[in-house]
The first five atom37 places (N, CA, C, CB, O) and aatype in JSON, in Angstrom:
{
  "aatype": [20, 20, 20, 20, 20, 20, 20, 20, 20, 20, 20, 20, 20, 20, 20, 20, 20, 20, 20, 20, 20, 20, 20, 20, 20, 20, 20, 20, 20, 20, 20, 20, 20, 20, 20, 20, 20, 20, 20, 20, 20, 20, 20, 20, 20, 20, 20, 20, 20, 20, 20, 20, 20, 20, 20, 20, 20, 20, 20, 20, 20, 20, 20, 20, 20, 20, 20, 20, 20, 20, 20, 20, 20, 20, 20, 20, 20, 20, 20, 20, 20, 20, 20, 20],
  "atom_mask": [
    [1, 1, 1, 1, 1],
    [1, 1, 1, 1, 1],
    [1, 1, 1, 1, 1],
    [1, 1, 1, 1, 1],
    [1, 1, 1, 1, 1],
    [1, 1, 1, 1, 1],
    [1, 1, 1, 1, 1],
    [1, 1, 1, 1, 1],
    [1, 1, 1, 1, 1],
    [1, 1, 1, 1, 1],
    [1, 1, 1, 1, 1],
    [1, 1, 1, 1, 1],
    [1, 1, 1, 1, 1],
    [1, 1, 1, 1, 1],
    [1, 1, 1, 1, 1],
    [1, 1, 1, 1, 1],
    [1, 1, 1, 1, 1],
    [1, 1, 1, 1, 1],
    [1, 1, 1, 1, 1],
    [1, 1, 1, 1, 1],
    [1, 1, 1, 1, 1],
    [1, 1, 1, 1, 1],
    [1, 1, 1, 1, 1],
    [1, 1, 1, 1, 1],
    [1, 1, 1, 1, 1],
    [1, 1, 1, 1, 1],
    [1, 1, 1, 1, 1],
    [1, 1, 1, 1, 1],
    [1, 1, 1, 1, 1],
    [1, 1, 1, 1, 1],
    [1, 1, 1, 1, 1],
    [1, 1, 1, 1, 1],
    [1, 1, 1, 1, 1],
    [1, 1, 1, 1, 1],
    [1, 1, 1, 1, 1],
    [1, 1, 1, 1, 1],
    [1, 1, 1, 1, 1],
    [1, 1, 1, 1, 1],
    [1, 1, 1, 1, 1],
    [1, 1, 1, 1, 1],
    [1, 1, 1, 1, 1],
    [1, 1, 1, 1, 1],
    [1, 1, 1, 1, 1],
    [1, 1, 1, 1, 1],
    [1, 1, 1, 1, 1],
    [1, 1, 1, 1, 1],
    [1, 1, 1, 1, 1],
    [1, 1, 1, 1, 1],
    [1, 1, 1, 1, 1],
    [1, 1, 1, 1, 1],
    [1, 1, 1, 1, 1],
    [1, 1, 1, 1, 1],
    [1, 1, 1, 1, 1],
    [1, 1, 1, 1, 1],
    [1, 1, 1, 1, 1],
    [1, 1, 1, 1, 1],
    [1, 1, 1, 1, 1],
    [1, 1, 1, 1, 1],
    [1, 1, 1, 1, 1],
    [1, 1, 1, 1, 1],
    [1, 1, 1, 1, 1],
    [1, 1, 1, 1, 1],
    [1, 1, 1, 1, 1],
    [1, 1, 1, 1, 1],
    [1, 1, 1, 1, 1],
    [1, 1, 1, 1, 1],
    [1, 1, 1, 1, 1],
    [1, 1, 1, 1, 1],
    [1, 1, 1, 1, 1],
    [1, 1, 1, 1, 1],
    [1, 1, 1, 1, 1],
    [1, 1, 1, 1, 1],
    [1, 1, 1, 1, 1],
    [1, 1, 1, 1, 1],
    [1, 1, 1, 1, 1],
    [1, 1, 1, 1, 1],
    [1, 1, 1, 1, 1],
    [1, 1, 1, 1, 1],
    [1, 1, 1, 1, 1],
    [1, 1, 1, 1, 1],
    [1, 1, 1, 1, 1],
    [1, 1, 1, 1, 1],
    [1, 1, 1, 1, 1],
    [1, 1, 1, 1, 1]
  ],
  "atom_positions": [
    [[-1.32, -86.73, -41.58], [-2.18, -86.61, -42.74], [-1.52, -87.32, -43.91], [-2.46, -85.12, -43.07], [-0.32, -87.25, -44.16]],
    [[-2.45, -88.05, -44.64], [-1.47, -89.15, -45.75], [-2.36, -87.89, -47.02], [-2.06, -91.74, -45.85], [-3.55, -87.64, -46.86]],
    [[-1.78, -87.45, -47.83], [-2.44, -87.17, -49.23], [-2.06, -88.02, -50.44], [-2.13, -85.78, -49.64], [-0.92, -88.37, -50.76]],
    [[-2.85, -88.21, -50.86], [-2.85, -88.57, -53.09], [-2.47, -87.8, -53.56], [-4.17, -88.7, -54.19], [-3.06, -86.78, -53.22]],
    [[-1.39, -87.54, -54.54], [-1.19, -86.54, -55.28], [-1.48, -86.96, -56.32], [-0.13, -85.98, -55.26], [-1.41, -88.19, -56.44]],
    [[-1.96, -86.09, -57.57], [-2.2, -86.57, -58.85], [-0.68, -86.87, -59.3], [-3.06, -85.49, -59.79], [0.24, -86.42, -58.62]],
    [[-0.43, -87.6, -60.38], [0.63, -88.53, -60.58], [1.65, -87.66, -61.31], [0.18, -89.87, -61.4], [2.82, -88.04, -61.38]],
    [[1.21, -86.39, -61.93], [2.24, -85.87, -62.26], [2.61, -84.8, -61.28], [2.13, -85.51, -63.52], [3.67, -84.26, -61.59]],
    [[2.15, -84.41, -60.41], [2.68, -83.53, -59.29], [3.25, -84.53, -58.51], [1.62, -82.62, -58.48], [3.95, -83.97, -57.66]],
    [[3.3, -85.88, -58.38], [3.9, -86.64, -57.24], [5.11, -86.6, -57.95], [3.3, -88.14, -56.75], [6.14, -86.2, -57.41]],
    [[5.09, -87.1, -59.46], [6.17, -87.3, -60.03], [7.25, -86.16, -59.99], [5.82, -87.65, -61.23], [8.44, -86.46, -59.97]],
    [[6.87, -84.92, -59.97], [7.58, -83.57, -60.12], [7.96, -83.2, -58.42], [6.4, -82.26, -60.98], [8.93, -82.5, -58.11]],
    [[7.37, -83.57, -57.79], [7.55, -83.65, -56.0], [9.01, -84.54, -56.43], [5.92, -84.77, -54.73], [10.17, -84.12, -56.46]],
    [[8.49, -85.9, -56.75], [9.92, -87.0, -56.42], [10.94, -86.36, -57.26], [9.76, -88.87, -56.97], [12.03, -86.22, -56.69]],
    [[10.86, -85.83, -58.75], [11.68, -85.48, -59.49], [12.92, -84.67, -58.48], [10.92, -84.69, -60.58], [14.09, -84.99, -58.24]],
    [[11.92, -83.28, -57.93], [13.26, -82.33, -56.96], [13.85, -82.57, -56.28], [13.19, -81.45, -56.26], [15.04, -82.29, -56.16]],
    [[12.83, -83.51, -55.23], [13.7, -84.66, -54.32], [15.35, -84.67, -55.04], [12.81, -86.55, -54.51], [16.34, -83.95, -55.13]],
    [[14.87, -86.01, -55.44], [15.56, -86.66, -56.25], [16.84, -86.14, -56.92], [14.77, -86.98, -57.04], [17.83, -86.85, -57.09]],
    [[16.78, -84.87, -57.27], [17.94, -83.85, -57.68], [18.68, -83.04, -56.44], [17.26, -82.7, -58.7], [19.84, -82.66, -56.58]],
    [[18.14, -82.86, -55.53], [18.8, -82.3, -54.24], [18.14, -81.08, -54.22], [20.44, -82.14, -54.2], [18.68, -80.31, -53.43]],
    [[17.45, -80.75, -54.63], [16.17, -79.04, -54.52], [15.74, -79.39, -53.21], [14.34, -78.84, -55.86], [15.82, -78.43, -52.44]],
    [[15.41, -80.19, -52.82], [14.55, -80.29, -51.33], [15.41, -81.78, -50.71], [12.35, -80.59, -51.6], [15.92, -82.73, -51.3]],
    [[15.29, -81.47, -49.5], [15.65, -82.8, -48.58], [14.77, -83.87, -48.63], [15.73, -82.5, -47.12], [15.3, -84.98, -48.68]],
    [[13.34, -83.83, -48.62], [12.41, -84.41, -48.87], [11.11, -83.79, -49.22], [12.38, -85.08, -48.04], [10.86, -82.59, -49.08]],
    [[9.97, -85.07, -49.87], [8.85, -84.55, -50.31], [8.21, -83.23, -49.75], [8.04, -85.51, -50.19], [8.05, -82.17, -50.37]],
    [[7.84, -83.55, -48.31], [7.38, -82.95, -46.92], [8.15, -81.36, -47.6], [8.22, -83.91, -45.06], [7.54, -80.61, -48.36]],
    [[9.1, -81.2, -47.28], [9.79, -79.71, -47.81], [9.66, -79.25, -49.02], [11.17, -79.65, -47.77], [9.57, -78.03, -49.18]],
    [[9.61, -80.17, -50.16], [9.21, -79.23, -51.58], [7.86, -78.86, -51.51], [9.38, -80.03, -53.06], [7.67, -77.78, -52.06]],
    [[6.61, -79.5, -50.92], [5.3, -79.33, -50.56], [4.87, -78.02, -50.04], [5.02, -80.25, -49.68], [4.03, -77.21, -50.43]],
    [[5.86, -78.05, -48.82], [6.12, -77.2, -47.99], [6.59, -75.49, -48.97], [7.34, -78.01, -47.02], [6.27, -74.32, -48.75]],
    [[7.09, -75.87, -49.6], [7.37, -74.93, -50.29], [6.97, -74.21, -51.03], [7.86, -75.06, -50.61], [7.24, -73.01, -51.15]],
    [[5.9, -75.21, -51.93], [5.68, -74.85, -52.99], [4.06, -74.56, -52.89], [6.24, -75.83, -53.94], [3.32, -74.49, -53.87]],
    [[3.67, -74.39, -51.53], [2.38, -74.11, -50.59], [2.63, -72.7, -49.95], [2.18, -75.33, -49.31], [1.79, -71.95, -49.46]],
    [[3.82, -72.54, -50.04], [3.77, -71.03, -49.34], [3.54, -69.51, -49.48], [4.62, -70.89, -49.03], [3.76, -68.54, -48.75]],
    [[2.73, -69.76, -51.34], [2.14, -68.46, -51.91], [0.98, -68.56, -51.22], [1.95, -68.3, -53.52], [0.33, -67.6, -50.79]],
    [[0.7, -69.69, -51.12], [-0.95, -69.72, -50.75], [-1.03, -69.7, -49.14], [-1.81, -71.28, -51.38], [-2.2, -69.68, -48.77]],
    [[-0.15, -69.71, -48.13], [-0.54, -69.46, -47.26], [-0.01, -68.15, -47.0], [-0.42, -70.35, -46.53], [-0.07, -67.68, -45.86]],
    [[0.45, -67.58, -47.87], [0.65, -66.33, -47.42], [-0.2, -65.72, -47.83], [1.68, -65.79, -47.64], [-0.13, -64.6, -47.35]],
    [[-1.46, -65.88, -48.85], [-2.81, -65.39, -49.83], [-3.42, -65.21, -48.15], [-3.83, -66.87, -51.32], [-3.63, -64.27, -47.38]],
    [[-3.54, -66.48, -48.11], [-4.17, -66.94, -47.26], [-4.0, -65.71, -45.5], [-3.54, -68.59, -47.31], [-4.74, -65.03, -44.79]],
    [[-3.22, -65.92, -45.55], [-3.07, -65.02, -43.75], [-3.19, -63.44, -44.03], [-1.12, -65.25, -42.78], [-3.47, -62.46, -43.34]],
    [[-2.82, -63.67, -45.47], [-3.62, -61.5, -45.88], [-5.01, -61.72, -46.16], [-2.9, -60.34, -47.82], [-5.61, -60.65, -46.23]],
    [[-5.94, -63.0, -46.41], [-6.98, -62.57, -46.72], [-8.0, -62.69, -45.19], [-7.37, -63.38, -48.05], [-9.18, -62.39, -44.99]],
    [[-7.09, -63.17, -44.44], [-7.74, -63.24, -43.0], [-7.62, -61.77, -42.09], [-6.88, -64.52, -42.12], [-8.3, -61.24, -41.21]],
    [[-6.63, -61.5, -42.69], [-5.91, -59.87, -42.17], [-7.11, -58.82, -42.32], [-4.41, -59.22, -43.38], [-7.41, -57.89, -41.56]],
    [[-7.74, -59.28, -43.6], [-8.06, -58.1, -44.26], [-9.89, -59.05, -44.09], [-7.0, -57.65, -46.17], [-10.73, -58.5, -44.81]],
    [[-10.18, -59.67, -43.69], [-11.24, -60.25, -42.53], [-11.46, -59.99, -41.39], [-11.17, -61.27, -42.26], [-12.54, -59.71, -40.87]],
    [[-10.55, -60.07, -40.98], [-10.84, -59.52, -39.25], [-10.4, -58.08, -39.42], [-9.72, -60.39, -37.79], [-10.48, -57.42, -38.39]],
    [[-9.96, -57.44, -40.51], [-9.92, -56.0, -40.34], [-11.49, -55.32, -40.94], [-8.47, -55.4, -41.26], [-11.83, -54.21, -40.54]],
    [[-12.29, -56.02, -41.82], [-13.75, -55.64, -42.11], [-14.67, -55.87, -40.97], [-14.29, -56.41, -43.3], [-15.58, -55.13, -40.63]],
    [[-14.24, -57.28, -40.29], [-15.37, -57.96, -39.07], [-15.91, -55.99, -37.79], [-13.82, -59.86, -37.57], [-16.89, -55.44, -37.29]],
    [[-14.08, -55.79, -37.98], [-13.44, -54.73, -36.79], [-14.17, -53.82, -37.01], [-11.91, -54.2, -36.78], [-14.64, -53.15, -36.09]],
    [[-14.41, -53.62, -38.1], [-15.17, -51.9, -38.88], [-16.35, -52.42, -39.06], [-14.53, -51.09, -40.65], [-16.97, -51.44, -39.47]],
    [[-17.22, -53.43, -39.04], [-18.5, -53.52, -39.11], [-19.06, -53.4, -37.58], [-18.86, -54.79, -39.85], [-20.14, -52.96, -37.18]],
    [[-17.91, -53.96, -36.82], [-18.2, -54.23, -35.06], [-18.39, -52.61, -34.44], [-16.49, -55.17, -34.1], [-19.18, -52.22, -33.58]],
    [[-17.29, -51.79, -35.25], [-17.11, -50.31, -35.12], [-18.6, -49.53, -35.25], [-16.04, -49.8, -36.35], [-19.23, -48.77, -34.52]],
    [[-18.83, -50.23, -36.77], [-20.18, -48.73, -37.18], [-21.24, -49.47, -36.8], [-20.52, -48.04, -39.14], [-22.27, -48.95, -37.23]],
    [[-21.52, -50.77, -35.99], [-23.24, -51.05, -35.34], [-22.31, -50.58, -33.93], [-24.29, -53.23, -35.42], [-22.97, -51.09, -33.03]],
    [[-21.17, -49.88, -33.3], [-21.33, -49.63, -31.77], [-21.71, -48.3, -31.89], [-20.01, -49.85, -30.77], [-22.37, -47.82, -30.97]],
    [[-21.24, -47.2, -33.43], [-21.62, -46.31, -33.45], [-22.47, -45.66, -34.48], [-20.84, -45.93, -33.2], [-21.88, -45.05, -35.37]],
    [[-23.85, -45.69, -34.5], [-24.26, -45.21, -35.37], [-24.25, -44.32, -35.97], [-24.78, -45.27, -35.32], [-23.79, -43.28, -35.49]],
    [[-24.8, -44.37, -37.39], [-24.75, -42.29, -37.51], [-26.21, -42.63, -38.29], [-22.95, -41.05, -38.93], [-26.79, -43.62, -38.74]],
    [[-26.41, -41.25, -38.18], [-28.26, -41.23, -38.52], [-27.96, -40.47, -40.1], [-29.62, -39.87, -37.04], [-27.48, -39.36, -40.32]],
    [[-28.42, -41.47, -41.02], [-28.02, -40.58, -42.72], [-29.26, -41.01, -43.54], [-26.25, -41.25, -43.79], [-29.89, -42.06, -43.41]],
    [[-29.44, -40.26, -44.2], [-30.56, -40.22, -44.92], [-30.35, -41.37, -46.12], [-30.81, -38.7, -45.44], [-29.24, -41.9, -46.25]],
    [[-31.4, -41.71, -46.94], [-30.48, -42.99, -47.75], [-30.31, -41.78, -49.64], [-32.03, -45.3, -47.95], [-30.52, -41.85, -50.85]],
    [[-29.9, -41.03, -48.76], [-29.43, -40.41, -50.53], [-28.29, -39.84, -49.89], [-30.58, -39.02, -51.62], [-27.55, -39.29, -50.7]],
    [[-27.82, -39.78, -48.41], [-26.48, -39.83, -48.13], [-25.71, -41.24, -48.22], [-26.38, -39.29, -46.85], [-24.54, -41.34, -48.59]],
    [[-26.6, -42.38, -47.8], [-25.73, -43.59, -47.91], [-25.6, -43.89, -49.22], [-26.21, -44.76, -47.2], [-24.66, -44.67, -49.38]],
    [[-26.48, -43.44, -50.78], [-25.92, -43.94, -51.92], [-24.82, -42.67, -52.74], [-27.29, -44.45, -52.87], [-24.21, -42.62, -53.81]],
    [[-24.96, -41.87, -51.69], [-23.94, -40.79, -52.3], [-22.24, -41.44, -51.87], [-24.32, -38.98, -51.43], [-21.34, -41.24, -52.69]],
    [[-22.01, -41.96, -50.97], [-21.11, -42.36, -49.96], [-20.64, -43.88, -50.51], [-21.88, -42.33, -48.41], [-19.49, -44.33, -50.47]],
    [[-21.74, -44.48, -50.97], [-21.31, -45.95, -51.77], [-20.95, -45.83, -53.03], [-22.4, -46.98, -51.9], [-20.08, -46.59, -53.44]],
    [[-21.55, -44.79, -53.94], [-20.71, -44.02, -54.98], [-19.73, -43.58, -55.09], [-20.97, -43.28, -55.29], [-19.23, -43.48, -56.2]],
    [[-18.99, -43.08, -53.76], [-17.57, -42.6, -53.83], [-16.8, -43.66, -53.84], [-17.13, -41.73, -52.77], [-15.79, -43.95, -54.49]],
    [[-17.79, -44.54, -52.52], [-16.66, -45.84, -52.4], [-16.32, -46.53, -53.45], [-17.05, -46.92, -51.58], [-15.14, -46.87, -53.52]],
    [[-16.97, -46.81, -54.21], [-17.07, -47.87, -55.9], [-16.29, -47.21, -56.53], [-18.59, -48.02, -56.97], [-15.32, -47.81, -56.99]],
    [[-16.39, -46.0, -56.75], [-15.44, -45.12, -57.1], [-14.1, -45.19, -56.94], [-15.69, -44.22, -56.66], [-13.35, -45.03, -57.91]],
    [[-13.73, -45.4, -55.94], [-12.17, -45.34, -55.2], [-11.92, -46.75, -55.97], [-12.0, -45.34, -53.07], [-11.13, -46.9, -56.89]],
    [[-12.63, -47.59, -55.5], [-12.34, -49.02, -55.63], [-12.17, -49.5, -57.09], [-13.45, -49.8, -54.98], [-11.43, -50.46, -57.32]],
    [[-12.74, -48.96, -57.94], [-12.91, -49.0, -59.49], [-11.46, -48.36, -60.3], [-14.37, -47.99, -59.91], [-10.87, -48.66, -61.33]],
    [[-11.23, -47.1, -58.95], [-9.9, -46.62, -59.93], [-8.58, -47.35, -59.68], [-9.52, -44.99, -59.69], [-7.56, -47.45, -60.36]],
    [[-9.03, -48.0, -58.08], [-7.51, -48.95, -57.61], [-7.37, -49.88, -59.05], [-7.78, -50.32, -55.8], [-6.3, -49.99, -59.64]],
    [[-8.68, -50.56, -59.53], [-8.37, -51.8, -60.48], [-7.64, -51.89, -61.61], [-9.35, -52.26, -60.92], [-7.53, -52.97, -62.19]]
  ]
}
């Protein structure tokens, strides 16, 4: 894969080089990419852990009235509102 970098991230790539921070480009890249693939493999985590629980509640239904399901989405918003 060849990329373009905009000219002041190439320049700041060659800069570390250049000082001994990295052996080469390829490794400061490498590096400086690894918040985001770590975003990245928790937000897949936490994807295939919703896919799992949606796959869960259509194998098992439950029969609820819909003033139980907005009582139940109220708690949930709830929970979720106080994590923030």
């Amino acid at each position: 894969m060849t990329l373009n970098l905009p000219k002041d991230i190439e320049t700041l790539v060659l800069a570390r080089v250049e000082s001994g921070d990295f052996a080469s480009a390829e490794e400061a890249l490498r590096d400086a990419m690894k918040p985001w693939l770590d975003a990245e493999h928790s937000r897949q985590q936490k994807l295939r852990s919703i896919k799992a629980k949606i796959a869960e509640g259509d194998a098992d239904p439950v029969d609820l009235t819909p003033a139980e399901v907005a009582s139940r989405l109220d708690k949930l918003a709830e929970t979720l509102t106080t994590r923030a």
